[in-house]
C-alpha positions as CSV (number, residue, x, y, z in Angstrom):
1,X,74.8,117.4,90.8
2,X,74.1,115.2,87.8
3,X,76.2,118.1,85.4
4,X,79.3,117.7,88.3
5,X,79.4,114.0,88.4
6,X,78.9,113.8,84.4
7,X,82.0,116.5,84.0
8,X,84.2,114.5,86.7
9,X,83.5,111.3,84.3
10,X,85.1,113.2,81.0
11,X,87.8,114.2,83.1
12,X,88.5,110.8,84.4
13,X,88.2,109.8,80.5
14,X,90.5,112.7,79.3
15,X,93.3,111.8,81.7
16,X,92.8,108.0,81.1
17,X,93.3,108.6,77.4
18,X,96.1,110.8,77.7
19,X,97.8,108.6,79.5
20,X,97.0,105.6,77.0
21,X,98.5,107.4,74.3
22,X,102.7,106.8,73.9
23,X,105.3,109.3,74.9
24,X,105.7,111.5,72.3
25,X,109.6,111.1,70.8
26,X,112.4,113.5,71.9
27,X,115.3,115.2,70.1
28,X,117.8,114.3,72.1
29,X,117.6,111.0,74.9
30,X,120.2,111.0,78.1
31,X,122.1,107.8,79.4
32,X,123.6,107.4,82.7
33,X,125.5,104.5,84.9
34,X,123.0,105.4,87.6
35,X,120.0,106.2,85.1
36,X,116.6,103.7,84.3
37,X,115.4,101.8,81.0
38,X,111.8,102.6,83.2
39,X,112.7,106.3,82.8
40,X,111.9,108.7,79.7
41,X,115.4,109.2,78.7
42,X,115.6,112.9,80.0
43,X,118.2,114.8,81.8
44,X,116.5,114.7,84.9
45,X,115.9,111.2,84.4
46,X,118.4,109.6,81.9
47,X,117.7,106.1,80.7
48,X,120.6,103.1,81.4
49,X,120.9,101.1,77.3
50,X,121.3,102.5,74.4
51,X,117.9,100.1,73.4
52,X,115.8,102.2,75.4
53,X,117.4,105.7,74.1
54,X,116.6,105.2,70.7
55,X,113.1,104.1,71.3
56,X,112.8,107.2,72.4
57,X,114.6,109.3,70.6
58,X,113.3,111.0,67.6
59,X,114.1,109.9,63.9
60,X,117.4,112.4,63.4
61,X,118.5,113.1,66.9
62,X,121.3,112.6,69.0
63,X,121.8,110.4,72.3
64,X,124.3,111.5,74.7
65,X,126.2,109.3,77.4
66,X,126.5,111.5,80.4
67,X,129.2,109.2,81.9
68,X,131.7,106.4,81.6
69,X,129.7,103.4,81.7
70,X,128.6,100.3,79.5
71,X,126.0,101.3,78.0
72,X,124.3,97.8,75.7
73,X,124.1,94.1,76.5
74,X,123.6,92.9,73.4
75,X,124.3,94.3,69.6
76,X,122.6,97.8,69.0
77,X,120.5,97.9,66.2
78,X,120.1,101.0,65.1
79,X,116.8,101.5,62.5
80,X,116.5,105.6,62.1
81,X,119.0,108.5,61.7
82,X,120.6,109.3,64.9
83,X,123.7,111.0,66.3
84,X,125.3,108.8,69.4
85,X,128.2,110.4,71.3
86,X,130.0,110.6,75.2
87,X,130.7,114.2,76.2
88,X,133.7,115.0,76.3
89,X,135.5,113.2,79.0
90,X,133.4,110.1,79.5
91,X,134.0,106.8,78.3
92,X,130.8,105.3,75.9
93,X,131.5,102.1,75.9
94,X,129.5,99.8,73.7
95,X,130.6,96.1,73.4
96,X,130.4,93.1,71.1
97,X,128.5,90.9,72.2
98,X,126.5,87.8,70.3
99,X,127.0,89.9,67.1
100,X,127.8,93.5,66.3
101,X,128.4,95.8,68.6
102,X,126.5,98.3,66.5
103,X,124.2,96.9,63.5
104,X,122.3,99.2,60.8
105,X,120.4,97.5,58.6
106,X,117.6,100.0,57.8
107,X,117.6,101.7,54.2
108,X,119.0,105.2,54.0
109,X,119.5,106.3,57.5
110,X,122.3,108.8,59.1
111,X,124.0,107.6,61.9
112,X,126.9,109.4,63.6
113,X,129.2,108.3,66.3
114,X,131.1,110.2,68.3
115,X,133.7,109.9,71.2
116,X,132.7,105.9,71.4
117,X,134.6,103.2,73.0
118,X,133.5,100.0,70.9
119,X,135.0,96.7,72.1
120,X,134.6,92.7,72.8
121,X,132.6,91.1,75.6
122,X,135.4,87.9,76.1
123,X,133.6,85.0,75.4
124,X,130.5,86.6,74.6
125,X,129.9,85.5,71.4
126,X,130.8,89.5,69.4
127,X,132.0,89.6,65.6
128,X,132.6,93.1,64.1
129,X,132.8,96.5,65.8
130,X,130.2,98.3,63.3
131,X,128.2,96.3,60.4
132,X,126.3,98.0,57.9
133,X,124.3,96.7,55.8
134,X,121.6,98.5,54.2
135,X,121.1,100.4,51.0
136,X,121.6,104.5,50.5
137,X,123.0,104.4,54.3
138,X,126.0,106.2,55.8
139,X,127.2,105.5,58.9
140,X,130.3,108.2,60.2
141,X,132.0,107.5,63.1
142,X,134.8,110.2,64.7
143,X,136.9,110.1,67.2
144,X,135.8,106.6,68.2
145,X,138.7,103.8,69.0
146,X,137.3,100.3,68.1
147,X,139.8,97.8,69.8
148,X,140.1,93.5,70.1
149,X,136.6,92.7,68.4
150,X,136.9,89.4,67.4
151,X,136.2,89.9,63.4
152,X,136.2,93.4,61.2
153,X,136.7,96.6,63.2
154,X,134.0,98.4,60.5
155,X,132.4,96.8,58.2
156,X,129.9,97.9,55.1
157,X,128.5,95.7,52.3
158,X,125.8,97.1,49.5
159,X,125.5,100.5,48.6
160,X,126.5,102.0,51.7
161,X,129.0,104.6,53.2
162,X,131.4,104.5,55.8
163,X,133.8,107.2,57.4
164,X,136.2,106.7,59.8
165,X,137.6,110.1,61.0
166,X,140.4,111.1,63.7
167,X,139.8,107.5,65.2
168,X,141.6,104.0,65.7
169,X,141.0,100.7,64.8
170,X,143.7,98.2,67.0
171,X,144.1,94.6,67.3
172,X,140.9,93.3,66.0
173,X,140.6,89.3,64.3
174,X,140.1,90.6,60.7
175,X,140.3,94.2,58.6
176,X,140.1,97.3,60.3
177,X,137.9,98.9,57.9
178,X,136.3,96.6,55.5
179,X,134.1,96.9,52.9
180,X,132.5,94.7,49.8
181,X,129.5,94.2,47.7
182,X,129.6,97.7,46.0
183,X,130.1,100.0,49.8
184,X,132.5,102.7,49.9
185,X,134.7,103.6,52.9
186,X,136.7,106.6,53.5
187,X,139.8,106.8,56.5
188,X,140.7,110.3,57.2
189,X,143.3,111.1,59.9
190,X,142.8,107.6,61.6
191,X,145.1,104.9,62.8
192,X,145.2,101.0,61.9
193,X,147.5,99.6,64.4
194,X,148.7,95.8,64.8
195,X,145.7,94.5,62.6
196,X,145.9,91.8,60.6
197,X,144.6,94.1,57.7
198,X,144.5,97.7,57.8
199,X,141.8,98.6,55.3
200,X,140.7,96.3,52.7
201,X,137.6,96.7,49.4
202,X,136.5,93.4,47.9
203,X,134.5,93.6,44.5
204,X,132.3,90.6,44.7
205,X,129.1,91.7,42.6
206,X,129.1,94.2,40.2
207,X,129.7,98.0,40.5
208,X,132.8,99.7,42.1
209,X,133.6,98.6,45.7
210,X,135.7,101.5,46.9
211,X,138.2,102.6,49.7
212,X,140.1,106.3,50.5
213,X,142.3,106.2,53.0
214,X,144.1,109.8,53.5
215,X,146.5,111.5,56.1
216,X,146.5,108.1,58.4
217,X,148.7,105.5,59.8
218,X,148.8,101.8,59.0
219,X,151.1,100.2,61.0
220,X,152.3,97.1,63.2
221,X,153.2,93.1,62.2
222,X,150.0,92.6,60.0
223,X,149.8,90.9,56.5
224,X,148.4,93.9,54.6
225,X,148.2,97.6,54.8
226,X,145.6,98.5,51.4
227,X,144.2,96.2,49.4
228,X,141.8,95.7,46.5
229,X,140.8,92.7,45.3
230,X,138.3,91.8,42.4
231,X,136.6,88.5,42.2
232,X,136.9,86.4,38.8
233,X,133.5,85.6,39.2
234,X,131.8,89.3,39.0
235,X,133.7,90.7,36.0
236,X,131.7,93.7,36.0
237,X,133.3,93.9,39.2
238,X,135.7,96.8,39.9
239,X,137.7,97.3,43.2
240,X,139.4,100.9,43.8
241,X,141.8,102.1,46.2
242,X,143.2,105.4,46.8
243,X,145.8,106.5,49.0
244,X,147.1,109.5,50.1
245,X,149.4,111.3,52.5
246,X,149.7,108.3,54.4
247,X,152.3,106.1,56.3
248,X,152.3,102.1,55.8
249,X,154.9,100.5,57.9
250,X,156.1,97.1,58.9
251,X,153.8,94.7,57.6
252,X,153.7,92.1,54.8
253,X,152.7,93.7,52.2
254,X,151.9,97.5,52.2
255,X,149.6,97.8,49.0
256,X,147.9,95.1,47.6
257,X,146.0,94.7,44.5
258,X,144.7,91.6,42.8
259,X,142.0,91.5,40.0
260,X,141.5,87.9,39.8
261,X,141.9,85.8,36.5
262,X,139.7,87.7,33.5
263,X,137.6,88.7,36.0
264,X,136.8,92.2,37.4
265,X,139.6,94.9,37.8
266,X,141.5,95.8,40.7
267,X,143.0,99.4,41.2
268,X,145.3,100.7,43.5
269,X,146.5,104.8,43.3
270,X,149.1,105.7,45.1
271,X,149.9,109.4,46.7
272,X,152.4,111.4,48.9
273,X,153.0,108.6,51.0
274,X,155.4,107.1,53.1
275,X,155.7,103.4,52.5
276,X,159.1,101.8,54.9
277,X,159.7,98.8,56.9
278,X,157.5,96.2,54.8
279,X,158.4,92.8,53.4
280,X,156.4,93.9,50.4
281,X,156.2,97.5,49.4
282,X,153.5,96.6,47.0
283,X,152.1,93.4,45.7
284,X,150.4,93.2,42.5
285,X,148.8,90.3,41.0
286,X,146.3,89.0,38.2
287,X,145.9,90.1,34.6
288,X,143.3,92.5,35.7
289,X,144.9,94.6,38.8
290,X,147.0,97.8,38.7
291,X,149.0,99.6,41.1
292,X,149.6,103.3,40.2
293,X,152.3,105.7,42.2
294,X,151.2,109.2,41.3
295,X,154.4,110.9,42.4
296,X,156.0,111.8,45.9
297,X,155.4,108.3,47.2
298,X,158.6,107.6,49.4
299,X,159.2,103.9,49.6
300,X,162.5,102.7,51.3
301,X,163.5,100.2,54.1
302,X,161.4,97.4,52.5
303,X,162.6,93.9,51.2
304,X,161.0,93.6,47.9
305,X,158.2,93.9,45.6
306,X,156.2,91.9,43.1
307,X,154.5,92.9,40.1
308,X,154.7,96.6,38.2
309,X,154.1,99.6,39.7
310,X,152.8,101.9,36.9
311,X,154.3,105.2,37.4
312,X,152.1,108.4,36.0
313,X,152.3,112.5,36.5
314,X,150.3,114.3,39.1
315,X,146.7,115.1,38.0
């Protein structure tokens, strides 16, 4: 009787510390309009937040949205290298609010995002669409649209990566795709539409702060398509933009390039593209800034220009 009673107490003990012990991390975390942040993210029993997903998910795997819903109530910070996406047909829609709609700020993660719906919570306080910040990161969204967020549709700063790929970026407050402080971006197959700049790098600190924008469409009543701009104050700062196989149309200025006083330089590269329909087919400005047309660049339809275009062969 004594060896049943003292086996029943190790059991009791056993399960007790089983169940102490935290849920172990899973590859891939459901969400669902009708699932539970109480839940463990399964399929059987998807979570509601994207908050409670990555908790659970495992340091490289992937969060589906099962359906159209909301799915955050406050900026996502995302810490580990994950892949967030809707299936195909759902709307995964994540909203600025009191900050970022998404944030990564953790040194040399992955993140991916696919198929999302990234917007503004009126009056709720958002700012950018996606903000990076973090060293060694890159962050890759495709086949997202980020529309009417108050400040920069994506943004990157340090040495980080963005990439924008068969997506949009429309009317949001500032630059569609933004990046400074040494980040590079790259637009593939996107669209800017009616922003008040399409895609922008700004050298403030040394190193190159770069942009690639290729096969895409900047277009509608903003002030500037591409620029790069190089602070005076960081003249080991270098700004580069290249463009290729694109369309800029009916804005201020198409192409924009300033390297500020004797500071750092500014370039601008120019590619097979269509530039029409702009007060400005390219602006260049500042003893340190250079815009270069590589060939096949069609430019007609615009006012004016200002500044030299610097006209080389193909490479």
């Amino acid at each position: 009787m004594r060896a049943s009673k003292s086996l029943q107490v190790l059991a009791v003990s056993f399960v007790a510390s089983l169940l102490a012990q935290p849920a172990h991390a899973i590859f891939r975390a459901y969400l669902a309009s009708d699932g539970s942040d109480a839940n463990p993210c399964t399929l059987v029993a998807p979570c509601r937040l994207l908050p409670a997903a990555l908790a659970a998910v495992d340091n490289g795997g992937q969060i589906w949205m099962l359906d159209s819903a909301n799915y955050n109530t406050g900026t996502v910070n995302i810490a580990k290298s994950v892949s967030i996406l809707a299936v195909p047909g759902a709307v995964g829609s994540v909203l600025a609010i009191a900050g970022p709609a998404i944030s990564v700020t953790t040194f040399g993660v992955k993140v991916s995002l696919r198929n999302l719906v990234i917007g503004n919570l009126p009056g709720g306080g958002g700012t950018d669409g996606v903000a990076v910040n973090a060293n060694e990161t890159t962050v890759a969204l495709e086949e997202c649209l980020i529309e009417n967020v108050p400040g920069r549709g994506v943004y990157a700063t340090n040495i980080s990566k963005v990439q924008l790929v068969d997506s949009t970026v429309r009317n949001v407050g500032d630059t569609g795709v933004f990046v400074e402080g040494g980040a590079n971006a790259v637009v593939s197959r996107s669209r800017l539409l009616s922003n008040p700049y399409g895609v922008g790098a700004t050298a403030n600190v040394s190193g190159i702060t770069r942009v690639v924008v290729t096969d895409s469409l900047i277009s509608g009543g903003g002030t500037t398509g591409v620029y790069a701009y190089a602070y005076d104050m960081a003249p080991t700062a270098y700004a580069r933009a290249v463009v290729t196989g694109s369309t800029i149309e009916g804005l201020v200025t198409a192409v924009y390039a300033d390297g500020a006083g004797s500071g750092g330089l500014a370039r601008l590269n120019l590619s097979g593209n269509t530039i029409s329909n702009n007060s400005y087919s390219y602006y260049q400005v500042g003893g340190y800034s250079v815009i270069v047309s590589y060939g096949h660049n069609q430019m007609s339809e615009n006012t004016t220009s200002l500044g030299t275009l610097t006209t080389l062969p193909m490479q």
